[in-house]
C-alpha positions in Angstrom: 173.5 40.7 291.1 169.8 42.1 291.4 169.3 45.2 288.7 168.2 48.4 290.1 165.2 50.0 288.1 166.8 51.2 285.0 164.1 51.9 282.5 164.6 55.3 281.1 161.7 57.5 280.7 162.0 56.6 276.8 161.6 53.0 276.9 158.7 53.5 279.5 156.9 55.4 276.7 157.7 52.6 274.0 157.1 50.0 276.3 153.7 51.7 276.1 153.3 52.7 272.8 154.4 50.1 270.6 151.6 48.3 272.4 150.7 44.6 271.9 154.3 43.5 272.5 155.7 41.0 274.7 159.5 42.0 272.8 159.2 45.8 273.9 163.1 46.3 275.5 162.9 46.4 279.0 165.8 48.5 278.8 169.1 48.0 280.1 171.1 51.5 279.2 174.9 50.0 279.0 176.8 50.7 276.0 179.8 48.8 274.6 183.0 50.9 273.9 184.0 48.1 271.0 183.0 49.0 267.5 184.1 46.2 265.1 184.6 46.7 261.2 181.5 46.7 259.4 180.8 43.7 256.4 181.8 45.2 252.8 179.1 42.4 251.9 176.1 43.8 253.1 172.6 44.2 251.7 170.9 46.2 253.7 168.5 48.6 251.8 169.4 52.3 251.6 167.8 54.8 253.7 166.4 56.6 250.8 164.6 53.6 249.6 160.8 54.3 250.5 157.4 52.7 249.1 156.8 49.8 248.9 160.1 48.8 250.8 159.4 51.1 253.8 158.5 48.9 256.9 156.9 52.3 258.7 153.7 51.6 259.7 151.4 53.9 261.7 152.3 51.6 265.2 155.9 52.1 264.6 155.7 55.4 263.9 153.5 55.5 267.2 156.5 54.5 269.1 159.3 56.7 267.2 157.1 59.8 268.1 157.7 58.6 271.8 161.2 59.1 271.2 162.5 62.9 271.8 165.3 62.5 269.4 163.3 61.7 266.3 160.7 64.3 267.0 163.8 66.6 266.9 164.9 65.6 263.8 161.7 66.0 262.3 161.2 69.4 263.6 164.2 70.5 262.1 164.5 68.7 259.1 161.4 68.5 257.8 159.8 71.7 259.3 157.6 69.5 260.7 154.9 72.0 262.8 153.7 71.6 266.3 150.1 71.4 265.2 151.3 68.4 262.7 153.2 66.6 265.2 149.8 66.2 267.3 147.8 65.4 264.7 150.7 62.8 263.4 150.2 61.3 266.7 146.5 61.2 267.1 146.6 58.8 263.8 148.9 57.0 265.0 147.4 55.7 268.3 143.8 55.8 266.4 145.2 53.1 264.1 146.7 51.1 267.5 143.6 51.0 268.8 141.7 50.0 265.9 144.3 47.4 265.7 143.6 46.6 269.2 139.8 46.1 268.7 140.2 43.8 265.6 143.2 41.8 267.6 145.2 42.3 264.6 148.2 40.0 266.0 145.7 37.3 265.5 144.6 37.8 262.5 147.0 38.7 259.2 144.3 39.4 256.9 143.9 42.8 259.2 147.2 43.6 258.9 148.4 43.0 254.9 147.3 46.9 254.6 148.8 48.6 256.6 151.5 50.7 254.6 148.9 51.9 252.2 146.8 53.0 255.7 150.3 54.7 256.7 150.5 56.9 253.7 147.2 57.5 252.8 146.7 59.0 256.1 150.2 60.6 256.5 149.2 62.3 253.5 146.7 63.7 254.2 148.1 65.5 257.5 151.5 66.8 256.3 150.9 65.9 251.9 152.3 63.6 249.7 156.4 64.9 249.6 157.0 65.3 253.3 154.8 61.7 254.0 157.8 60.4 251.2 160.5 62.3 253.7 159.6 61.8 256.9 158.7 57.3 256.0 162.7 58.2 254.7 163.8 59.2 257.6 161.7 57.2 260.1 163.4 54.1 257.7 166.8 55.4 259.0 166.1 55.8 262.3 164.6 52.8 263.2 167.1 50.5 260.9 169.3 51.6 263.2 167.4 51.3 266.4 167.7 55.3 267.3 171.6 54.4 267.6 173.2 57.7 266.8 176.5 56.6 266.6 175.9 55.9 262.8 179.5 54.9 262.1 179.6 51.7 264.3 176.5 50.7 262.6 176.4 52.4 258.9 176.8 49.6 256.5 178.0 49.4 252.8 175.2 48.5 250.1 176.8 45.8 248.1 176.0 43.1 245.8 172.8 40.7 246.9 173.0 36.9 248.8 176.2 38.6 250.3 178.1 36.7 252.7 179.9 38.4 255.8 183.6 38.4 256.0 183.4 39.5 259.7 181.8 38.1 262.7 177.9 39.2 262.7 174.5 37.6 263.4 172.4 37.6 259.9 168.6 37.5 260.3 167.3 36.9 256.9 163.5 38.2 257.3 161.4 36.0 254.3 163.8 33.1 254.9 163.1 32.5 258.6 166.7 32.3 259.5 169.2 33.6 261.7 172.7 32.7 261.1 176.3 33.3 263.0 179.1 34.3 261.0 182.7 33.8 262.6 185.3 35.7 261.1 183.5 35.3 257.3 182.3 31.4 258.2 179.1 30.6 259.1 179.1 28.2 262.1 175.2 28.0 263.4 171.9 28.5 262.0 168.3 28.7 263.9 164.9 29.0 262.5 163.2 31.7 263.9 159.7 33.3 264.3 159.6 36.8 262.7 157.0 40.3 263.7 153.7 40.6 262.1 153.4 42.8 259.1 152.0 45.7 260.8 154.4 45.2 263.6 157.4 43.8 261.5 161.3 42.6 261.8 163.0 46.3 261.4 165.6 45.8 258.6 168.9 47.6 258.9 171.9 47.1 261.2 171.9 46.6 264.7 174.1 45.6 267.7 173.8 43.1 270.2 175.5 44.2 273.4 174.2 42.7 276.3 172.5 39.8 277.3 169.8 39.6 279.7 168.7 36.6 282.1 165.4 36.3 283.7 164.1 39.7 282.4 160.6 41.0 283.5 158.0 42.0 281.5 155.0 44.7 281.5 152.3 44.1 280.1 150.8 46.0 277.5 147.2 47.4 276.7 146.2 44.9 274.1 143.3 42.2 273.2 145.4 39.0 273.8 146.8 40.1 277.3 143.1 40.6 278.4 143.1 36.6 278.4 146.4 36.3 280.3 144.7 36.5 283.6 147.4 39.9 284.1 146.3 43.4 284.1 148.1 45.8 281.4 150.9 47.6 283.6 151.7 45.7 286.2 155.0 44.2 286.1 155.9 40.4 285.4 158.5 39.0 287.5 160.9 36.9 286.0 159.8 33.1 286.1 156.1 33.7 285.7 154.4 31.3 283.6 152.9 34.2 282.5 155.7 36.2 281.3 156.3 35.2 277.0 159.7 36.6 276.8 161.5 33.6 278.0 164.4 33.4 280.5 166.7 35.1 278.2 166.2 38.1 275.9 169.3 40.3 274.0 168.2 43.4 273.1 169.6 44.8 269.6 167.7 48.6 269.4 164.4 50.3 269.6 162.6 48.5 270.0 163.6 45.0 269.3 164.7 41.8 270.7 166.0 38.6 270.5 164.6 36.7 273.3 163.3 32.6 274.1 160.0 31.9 275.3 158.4 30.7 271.8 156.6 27.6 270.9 158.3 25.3 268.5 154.9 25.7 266.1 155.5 29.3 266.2 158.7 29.2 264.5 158.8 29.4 260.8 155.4 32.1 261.2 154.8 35.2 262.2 155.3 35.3 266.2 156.3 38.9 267.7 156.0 42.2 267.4 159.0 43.8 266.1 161.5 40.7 267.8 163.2 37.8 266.8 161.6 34.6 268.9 163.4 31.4 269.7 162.1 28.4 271.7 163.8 28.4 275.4 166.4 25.8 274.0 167.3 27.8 271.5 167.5 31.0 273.1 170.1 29.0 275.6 172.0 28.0 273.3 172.4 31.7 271.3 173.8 32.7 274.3 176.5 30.6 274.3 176.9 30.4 270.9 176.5 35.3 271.1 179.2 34.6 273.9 181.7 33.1 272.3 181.4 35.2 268.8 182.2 38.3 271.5 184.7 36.9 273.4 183.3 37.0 276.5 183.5 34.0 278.9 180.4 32.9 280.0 180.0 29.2 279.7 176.8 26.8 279.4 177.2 25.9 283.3 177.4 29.5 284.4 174.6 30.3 282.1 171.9 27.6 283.8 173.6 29.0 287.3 172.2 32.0 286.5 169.5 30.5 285.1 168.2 28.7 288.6 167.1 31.6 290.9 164.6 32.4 288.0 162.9 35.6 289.7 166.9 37.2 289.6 167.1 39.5 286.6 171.0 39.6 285.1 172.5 41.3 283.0 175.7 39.9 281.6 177.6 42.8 279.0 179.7 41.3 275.8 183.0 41.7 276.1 182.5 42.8 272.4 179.8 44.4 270.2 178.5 42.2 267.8 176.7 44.0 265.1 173.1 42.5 264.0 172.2 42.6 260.1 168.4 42.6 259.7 168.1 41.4 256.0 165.1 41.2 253.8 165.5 39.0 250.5 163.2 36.4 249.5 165.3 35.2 246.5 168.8 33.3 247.6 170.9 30.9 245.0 171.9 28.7 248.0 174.5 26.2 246.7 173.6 25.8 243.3 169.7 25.8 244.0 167.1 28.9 243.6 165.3 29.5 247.2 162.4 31.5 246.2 160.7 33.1 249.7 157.2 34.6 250.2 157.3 38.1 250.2 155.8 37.8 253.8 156.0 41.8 254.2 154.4 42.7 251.0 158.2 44.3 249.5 157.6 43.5 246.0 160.7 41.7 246.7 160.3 38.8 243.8 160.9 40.9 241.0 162.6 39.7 237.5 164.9 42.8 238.4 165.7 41.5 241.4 166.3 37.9 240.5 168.6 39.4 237.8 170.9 41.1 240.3 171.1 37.6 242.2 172.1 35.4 239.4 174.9 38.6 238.3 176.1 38.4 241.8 176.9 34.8 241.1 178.2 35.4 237.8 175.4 34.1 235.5 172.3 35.8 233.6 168.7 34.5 233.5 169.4 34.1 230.1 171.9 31.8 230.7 169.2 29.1 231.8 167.5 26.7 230.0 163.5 27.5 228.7 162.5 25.0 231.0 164.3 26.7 234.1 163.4 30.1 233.0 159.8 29.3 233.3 160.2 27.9 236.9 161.4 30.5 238.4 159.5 33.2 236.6 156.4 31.2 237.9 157.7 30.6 241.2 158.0 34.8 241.8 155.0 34.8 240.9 153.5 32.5 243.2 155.5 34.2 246.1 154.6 37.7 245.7 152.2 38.9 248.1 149.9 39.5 245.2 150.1 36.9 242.2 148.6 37.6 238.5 147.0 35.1 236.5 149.3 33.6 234.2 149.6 31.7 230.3 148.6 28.1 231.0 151.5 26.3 228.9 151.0 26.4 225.4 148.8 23.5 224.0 150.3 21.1 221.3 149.1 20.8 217.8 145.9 19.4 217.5 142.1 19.2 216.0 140.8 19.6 219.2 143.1 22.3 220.0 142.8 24.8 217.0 140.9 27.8 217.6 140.8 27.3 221.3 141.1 30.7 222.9 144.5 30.0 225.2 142.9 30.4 229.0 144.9 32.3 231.6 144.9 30.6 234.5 146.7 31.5 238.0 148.7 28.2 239.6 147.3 28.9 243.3 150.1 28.5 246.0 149.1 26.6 248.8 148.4 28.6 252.0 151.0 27.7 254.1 153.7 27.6 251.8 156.5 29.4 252.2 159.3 28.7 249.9 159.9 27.2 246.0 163.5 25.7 245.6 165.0 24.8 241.8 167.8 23.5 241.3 169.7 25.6 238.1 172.3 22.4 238.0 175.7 21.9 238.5 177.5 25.1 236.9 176.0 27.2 239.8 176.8 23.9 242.7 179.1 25.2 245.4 178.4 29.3 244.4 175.9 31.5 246.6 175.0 32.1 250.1 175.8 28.7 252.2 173.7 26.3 253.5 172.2 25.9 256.8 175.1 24.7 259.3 174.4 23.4 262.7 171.0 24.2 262.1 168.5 24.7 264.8 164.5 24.3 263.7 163.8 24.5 267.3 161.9 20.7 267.4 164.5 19.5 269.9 166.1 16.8 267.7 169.7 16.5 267.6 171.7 18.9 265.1 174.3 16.8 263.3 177.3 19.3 262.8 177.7 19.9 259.2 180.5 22.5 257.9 180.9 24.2 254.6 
């Protein structure tokens, strides 16, 4: 059946604000009545967590302001003033435009800076404890999508690498990976494409409710539309070469997706704003894999029938919710082996604190490792922080030419494109962790041999 126009006056505004993004929801309002048990195992970050792990920058907050209910909250709760609020705002779109003048999607070296911009300026508007409460409380909001019903979505903070015990869809941010869980086993992995670091993955949990076929898309007011031969506005029908979201897209809360569309290349990078993007094979075969983790019968054939009148927008709703866990750790002990991630958002994520909590989880202690090991991974956090320090070049041995040589400290440089250090810790850790890849999906088209754990 053909959808009537069903965009609500808020998602009309984000569509707008949010800017630059081919994932803005384009909105369908239905709610599921299903609210399934949350994971004990979760990891998401609490909401009082701010600094460097805040992903509010000044365009998300230029779409939050959009939203009537936040304003509210920060009205009331933060005594935020009317004169403020405008001023709030006015920075806000300044820094999307500026974006939009240096085509920031395209280039990341723009964009690395933008949390620092956030609350130097925010500061400077409402002052240094309010700028701490309100990136608090924008954090909450948009970890959970402007859902209000906090308790189907509220998770527990538990130990890190935790691995569901219900049925959920994990997106690990750093990792490049979204996984589905089945009542606590994982059965299907994908590599994905994640937002760019001033228009990130939101982190929190989500729920995926409904799942859209043939959706239309508006375009926004931004640099790389201007060379889509399509004017900012105007609306996309379904089908069009020129529409990027695909010919399926699941939205899981303001104002994020998970939609098709992509280039395999694109996977593995930064590729939205703000959504999770799949190739169109892989964004087929989440459907059927979304459908069957909520029950709700909808097969491969009916999905290409609905597939093949391509300008017919459908919406199909899940016979069940199935929450979404936005995660954000770039250190996982995967099976006995240390995967060390980039810390692609600038978290300060590869900390020795960090690590620590990892190996506890799994019942060992960095001092439990050999020298040799120890050294390996301090190294490889190093290299995977956004920002690495110079480090002790190995000691050198005994010798004449050696003695009295000042020690230089040299930086090992990472190679620009890589994304991920993996040491193996040996067999005493084999077979502990989070699991492997299974059924995994890089998107290149190849036949997936089914593997289990």
């Amino acid at each position: 059946m053909k959808i009537t126009k069903v965009r609500t006056s808020l998602a009309t505004l984000l569509l707008i604000v949010f800017g630059l993004a081919a994932c803005v929801q384009n909105n369908n309002t239905s709610t599921s009545t299903v609210q399934p048990s949350a994971s004990p195992t979760s990891t998401v970050k609490s909401a009082t967590d701010t600094g460097p792990q805040s992903q509010v920058t000044l365009p998300v907050l230029d779409a939050l302001l959009a939203n009537d209910t936040f304003v509210s909250e920060l009205k009331t709760k933060l005594q935020i003033t009317d004169d403020q609020l405008t001023a709030l705002k006015a920075a806000a779109s300044s820094e999307v435009n500026r974006l939009r003048s240096e085509n920031a999607e395209q280039n990341i070296a723009v964009s690395t800076d933008g949390k620092t911009r956030t609350t130097a300026q925010l500061s400077q508007i409402i002052g240094e404890d309010k700028t701490r409460d309100l990136i608090r409380q924008a954090s909450d909001f948009w970890a959970r999508g402007g859902d209000t019903d906090n308790s189907a979505t509220q998770q527990e903070k538990s130990k890190p690498n935790a691995v569901p015990t219900d049925t959920r869809i994990v997106v690990n941010i750093p990792a490049y990976r979204m996984d589905l869980f089945k009542d606590g086993s994982l059965v299907k992995s994908y590599k994905i494409g994640i937002g760019y670091p001033e228009f990130p993955l939101p982190q929190g949990s989500r729920k995926a409710q409904t799942i859209i076929f043939n959706p239309t898309w508006t375009p926004p007011d931004s640099p790389w539309v201007a060379k889509m031969n399509v004017t900012p506005g105007e609306k996309i029908e379904a089908g069009s070469s020129l529409n990027p979201l695909g010919p399926i897209k699941i939205p899981i809360g303001l104002p994020s997706l998970i939609h098709g569309g992509k280039a395999p290349s694109k996977l593995g990078t930064f590729a939205s704003h703000g959504c999770v993007g799949l190739t169109t094979p892989q964004v087929k075969d989440f459907a059927v894999q979304l459908a069957q983790l909520s029950q709700t019968d909808l097969t491969t054939d009916a999905i290409n029938a609905r597939l093949k009148n391509p300008t017919q927008t459908q919406v199909v709703k899940l016979k069940n919710t199935v929450p979404v866990e936005l995660r954000y750790e770039s250190i996982i002990l995967e099976d006995g082996k240390l995967h060390i991630y980039k810390d692609v958002y600038d978290e300060n994520s590869n900390t020795e604190e960090n690590l620590r909590a990892v190996l506890e989880a799994n019942g060992t202690k960095l001092e439990d490792l050999n020298e040799q090991q120890r050294a390996e991974v301090l190294a490889a956090l190093n290299q995977m922080s956004a920002h690495p320090k110079a480090m002790p070049s190995p000691s050198p041995s005994p010798s004449p030419e050696n003695t009295g040589r000042k020690q230089k400290q040299t930086s090992k440089k990472t190679p620009k494109n890589q994304k991920e250090i993996v040491i193996d810790l040996g067999s005493a850790l084999a077979s502990k962790g989070y699991p492997a890849p299974v059924n995994f999906d890089d998107g290149s088209g190849k036949k997936v041999v089914a593997t289990t754990r």
